[in-house]
ZAKE-368851 format. One line per field, with one value per residue (C-alpha): residue number from 1; x, y, z; residue in one letter. Coordinates in steps of 0.25 Angstrom, whole numbers, plus 5000, padded with zeros to 4 digits. Last residue first. Layout:
// residues N
k c(NUM|...)
xx c(X|...)
yy c(Y|...)
zz c(Z|...)
r c(A|...)
//
This chain:
// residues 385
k c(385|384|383|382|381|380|379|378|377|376|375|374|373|372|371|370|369|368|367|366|365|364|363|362|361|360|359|358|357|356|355|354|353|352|351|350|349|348|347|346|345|344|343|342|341|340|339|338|337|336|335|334|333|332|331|330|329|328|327|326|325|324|323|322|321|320|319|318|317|316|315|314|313|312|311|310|309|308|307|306|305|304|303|302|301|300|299|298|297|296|295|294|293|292|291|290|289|288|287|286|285|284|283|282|281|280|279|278|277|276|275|274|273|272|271|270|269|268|267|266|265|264|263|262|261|260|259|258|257|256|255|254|253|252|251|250|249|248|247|246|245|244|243|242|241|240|239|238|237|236|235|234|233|232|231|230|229|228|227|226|225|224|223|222|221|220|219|218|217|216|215|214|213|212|211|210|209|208|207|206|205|204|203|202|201|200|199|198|197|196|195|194|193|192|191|190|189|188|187|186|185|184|183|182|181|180|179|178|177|176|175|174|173|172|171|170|169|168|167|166|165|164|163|162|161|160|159|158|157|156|155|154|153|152|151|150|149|148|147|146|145|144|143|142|141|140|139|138|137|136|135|134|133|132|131|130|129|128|127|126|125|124|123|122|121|120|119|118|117|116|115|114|113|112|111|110|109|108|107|106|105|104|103|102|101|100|99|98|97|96|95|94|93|92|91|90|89|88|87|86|85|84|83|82|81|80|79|78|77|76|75|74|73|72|71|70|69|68|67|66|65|64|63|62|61|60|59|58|57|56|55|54|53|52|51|50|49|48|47|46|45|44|43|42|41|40|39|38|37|36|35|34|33|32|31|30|29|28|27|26|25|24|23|22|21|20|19|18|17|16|15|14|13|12|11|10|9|8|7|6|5|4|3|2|1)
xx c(4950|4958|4968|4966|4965|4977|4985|4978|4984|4998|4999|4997|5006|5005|4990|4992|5002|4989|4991|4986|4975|4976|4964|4957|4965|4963|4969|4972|4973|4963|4951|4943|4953|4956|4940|4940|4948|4943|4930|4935|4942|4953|4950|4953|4959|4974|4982|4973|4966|4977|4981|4966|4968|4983|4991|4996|5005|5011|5017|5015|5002|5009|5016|5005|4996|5001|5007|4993|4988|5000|4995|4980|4985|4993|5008|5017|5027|5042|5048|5060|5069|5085|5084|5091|5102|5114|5104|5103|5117|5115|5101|5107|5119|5110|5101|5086|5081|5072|5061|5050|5036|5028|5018|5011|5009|5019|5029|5028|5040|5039|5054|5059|5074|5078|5092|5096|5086|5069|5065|5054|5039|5030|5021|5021|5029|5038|5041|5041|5053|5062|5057|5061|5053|5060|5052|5045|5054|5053|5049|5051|5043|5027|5029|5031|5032|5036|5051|5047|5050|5039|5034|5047|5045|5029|5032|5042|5032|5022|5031|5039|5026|5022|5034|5031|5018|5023|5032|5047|5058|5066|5071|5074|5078|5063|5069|5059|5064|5077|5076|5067|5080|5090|5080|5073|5059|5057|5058|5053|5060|5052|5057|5060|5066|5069|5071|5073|5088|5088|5096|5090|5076|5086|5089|5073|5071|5082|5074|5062|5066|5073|5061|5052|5061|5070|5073|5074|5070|5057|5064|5073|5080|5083|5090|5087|5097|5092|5104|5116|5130|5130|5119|5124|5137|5129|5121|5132|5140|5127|5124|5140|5139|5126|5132|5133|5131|5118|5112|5099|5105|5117|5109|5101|5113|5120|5109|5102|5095|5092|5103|5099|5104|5096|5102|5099|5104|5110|5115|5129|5137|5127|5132|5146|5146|5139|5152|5161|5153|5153|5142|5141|5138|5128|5119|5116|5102|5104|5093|5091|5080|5076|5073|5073|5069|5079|5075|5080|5089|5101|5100|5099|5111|5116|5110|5116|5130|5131|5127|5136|5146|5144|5148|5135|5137|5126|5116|5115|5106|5097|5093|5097|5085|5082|5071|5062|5067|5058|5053|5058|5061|5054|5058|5072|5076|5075|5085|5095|5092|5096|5108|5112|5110|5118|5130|5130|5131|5142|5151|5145|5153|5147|5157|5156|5140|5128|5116|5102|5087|5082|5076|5084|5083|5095|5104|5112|5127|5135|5123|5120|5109|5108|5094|5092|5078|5072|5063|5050|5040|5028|5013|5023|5021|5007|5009|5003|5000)
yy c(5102|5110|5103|5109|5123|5123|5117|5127|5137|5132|5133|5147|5150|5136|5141|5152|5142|5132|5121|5107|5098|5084|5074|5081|5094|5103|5116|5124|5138|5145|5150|5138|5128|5131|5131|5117|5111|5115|5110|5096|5094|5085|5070|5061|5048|5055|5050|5045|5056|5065|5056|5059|5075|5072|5085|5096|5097|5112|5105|5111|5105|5091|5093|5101|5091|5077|5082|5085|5073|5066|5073|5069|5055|5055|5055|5045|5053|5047|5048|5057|5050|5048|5037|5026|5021|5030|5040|5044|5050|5057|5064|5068|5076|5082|5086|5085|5072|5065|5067|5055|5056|5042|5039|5026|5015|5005|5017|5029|5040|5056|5060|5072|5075|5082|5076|5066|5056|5060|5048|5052|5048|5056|5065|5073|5085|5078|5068|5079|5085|5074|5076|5092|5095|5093|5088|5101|5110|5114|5125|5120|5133|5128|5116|5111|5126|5126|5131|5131|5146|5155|5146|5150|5165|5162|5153|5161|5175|5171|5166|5177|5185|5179|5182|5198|5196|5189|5200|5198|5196|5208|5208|5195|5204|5204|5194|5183|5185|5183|5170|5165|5169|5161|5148|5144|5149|5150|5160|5157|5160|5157|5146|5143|5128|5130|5115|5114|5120|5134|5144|5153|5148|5154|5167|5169|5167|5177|5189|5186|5186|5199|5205|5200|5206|5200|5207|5194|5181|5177|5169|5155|5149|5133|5126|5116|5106|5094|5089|5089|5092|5104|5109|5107|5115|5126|5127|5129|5138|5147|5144|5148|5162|5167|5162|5153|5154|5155|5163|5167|5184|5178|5170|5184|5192|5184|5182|5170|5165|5151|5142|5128|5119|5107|5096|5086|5070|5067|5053|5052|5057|5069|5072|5070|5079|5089|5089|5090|5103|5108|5114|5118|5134|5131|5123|5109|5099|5085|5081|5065|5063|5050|5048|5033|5032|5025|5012|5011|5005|5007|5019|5027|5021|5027|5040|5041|5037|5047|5060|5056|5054|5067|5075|5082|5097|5098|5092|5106|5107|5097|5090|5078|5073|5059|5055|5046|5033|5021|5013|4998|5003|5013|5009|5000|5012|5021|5015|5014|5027|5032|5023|5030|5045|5042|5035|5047|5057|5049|5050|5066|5067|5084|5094|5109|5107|5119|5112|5110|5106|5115|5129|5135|5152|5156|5147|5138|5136|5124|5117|5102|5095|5083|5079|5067|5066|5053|5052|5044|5046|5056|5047|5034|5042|5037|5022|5014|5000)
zz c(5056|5048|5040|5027|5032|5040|5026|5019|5029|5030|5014|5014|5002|4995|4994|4985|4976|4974|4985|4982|4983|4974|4973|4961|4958|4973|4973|4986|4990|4982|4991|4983|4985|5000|5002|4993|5002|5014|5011|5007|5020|5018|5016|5027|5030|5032|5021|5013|5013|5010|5001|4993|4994|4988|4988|4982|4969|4972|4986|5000|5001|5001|5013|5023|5017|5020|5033|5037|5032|5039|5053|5052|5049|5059|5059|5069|5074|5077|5091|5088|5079|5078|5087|5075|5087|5081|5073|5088|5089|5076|5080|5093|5085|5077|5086|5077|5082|5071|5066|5063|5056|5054|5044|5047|5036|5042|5041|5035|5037|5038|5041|5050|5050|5062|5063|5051|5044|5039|5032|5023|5018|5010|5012|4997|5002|5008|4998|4990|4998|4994|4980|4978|4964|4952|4942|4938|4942|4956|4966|4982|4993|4992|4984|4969|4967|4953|4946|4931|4933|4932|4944|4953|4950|4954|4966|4971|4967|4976|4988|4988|4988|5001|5006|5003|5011|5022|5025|5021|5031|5034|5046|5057|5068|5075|5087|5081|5068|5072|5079|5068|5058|5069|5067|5080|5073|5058|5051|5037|5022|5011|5005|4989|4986|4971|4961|4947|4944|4950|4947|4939|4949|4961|4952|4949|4964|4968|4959|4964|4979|4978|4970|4982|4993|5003|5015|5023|5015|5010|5001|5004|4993|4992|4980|4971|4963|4956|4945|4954|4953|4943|4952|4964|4959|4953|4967|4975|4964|4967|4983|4985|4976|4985|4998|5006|5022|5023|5034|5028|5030|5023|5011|5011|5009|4999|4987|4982|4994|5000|4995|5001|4989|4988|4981|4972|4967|4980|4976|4984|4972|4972|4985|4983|4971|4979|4989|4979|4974|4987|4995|5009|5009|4997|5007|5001|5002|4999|4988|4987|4975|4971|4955|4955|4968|4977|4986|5001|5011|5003|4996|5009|5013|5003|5001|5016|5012|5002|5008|5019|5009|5002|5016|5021|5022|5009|5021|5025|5037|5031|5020|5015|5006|4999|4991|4985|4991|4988|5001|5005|5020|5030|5043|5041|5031|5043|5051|5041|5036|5051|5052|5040|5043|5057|5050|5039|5052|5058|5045|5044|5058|5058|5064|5063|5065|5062|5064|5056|5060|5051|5056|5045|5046|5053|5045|5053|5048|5042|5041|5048|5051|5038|5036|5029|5022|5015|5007|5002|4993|4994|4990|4996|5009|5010|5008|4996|5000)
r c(X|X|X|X|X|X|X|X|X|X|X|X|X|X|X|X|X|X|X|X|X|X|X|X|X|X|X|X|X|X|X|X|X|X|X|X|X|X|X|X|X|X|X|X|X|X|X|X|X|X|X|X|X|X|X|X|X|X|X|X|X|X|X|X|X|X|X|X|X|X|X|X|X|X|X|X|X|X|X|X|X|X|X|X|X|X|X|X|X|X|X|X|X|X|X|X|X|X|X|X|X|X|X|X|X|X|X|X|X|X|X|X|X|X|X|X|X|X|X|X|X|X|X|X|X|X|X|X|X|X|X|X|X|X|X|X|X|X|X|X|X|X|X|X|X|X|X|X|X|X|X|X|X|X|X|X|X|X|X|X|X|X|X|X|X|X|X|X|X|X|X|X|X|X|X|X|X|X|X|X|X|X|X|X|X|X|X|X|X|X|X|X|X|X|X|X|X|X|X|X|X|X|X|X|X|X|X|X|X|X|X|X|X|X|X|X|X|X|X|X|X|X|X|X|X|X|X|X|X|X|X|X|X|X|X|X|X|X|X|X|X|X|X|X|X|X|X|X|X|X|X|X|X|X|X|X|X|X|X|X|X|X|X|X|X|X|X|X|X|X|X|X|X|X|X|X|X|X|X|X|X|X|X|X|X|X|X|X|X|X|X|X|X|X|X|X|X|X|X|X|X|X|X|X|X|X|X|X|X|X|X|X|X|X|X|X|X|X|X|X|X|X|X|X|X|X|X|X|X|X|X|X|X|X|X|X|X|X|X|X|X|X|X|X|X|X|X|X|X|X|X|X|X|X|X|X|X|X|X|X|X|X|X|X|X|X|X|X|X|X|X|X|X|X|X|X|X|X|X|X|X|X|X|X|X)
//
């Protein structure tokens, strides 16, 4: 019998903790480090997909992610080793996608050659802004002139490169941010990841803003605007929102983060990492411990997990929709039936559709680009009551 995950595939995401310097606005779970033992960090990956493989075996691999931190200051061997092992304990797709996310301040070509040598077949390049003051004010630490010949050199190494900008930013205005998207989509091969910027708390930025010394931020309105004219820009382009903040070619949408999207089932590995895993028909969520340091000494005796969740119904349907909402193509009314064991409101449906924020095509409901904008409150909608 047909399980629900099979509708997204399955992944695999290994989180690697460490950067060689915080920036002010990441809440990931990532750590500055002068010395890492990447020998002992490969052992502690391994045993984990050892122990892993004995829980969901005899699937078909659809992707595999390092993300991180800065999975770029992994040595190539590590990288190796894990695909590997990886290999060994489960069946590849023909076309599987295994993306290893780089900084530019961390790249060398020698190093990309390793990766690609190992099976990474795209990278995702984390350069944010296109021009020096605001890749300071971000806290970066490459520059302008480094993110370039780091892209060119991915690029000559790899056939699937995107990269990463955030908008939204300090003192930026709306022609600044049209004239660096046009440069970005110059640049681009088929893949943008375009992010407003947030303030989240616990970050340095959130710190600043709540102390009134985080200036220039644009008003709700004016962001609002980058949105509009990222879609349109991006549109005129051949470069499609597939989903609310990834724009893509035709054919080369971000697979890992489809599975995602779509419900389907990963194994989350390294500090922090979450997973969605169905076992003997029940959908289970795990995460594991986020200290570094205790993460690797648990991965000894295969404790890396907090106590695992087992997901409702009620709590899967909601998954369901706040995941597969976020993408141009919609969703399933009757897997979410499946899924659940009820239908969603008809009424609210068709309100949401008349007011504009929804189409519905036979069994499939999706966003139109004004309700991408205020997905949160659809979502209320949908799961009131």
């Amino acid at each position: 019998m047909t399980e629900d995950w099979q509708n997204g595939g399955f992944g695999i995401y290994v989180h690697w903790p460490f950067c060689q310097a915080k920036c002010p606005y990441c809440d990931f779970n990532s750590h500055v480090s002068r010395e890492i033992d990447q020998s002992q960090w490969l052992r502690a990956y391994l045993r984990e997909i050892d122990r892993y493989a004995e829980q969901v075996p005899g699937r078909a691999l659809t992707s595999v992610f390092f993300g991180g931190g800065t999975p770029s200051l992994m040595n190539p061997d590590v990288v190796h080793g894990i695909l590997d092992r990886i290999r060994s304990h489960w069946a590849i797709s023909n076309d599987i996608e295994i993306t290893l996310e780089a900084n530019p301040g961390s790249v060398e070509a020698g190093r990309f050659a390793g990766y690609a040598q190992a099976g990474v077949n795209r990278i995702s390049m984390g350069i944010q802004a296109l021009n020096n003051r605001d890749l300071q004010r971000l806290g970066r630490i490459h520059s302008v002139e480094e993110a370039r010949a780091a892209f060119d050199i991915a690029r000559a190494q790899f056939d699937r490169v995107s990269f990463d900008l955030i908008y939204a930013r300090q003192d930026q205005t709306l022609a600044d941010w049209q004239a660096e998207l046009r440069e970005a989509l110059s640049m681009a091969i088929d893949h943008l990841s375009l992010y407003q910027l947030t303030i989240e708390q616990g970050t340095a930025f959130g710190d600043r803003y709540n102390r009134g010394k985080l200036r220039g931020l644009p008003e709700e309105d004016l962001a609002a605007q980058m949105y509009e004219v990222t879609q349109d820009i991006c549109g005129e382009a051949g470069m499609l929102a597939y989903e609310v903040s990834n724009h893509a070619r035709p054919g080369a949408e971000s697979r890992h983060n489809s599975v995602y999207w779509r419900y389907g089932d990963y194994i989350g590995i390294g500090p922090g990492a979450h997973g969605r895993l169905t076992i003997n028909g029940q959908r289970y969520g795990t995460e594991a411990f986020s200290n570094p340091t205790k993460w690797l000494t648990l991965a000894d005796t295969g404790t890396t997990e907090r106590e695992r969740e087992r997901i409702s119904l009620e709590d899967q349907g909601s998954e369901f929709l706040l995941m597969g909402l976020r993408l141009s193509e919609g969703i399933s009314l009757r897997r979410y039936e499946t899924l659940t064991g009820h239908v969603l409101s008809p009424e609210r449906l068709c309100y949401l559709q008349d007011i504009g924020m929804i189409a519905i095509n036979g069994d499939t409901v999706s966003t139109t680009p004004d309700g991408r904008m205020v997905l949160n409150s659809i979502l209320r909608e949908l799961l009131a009551g």
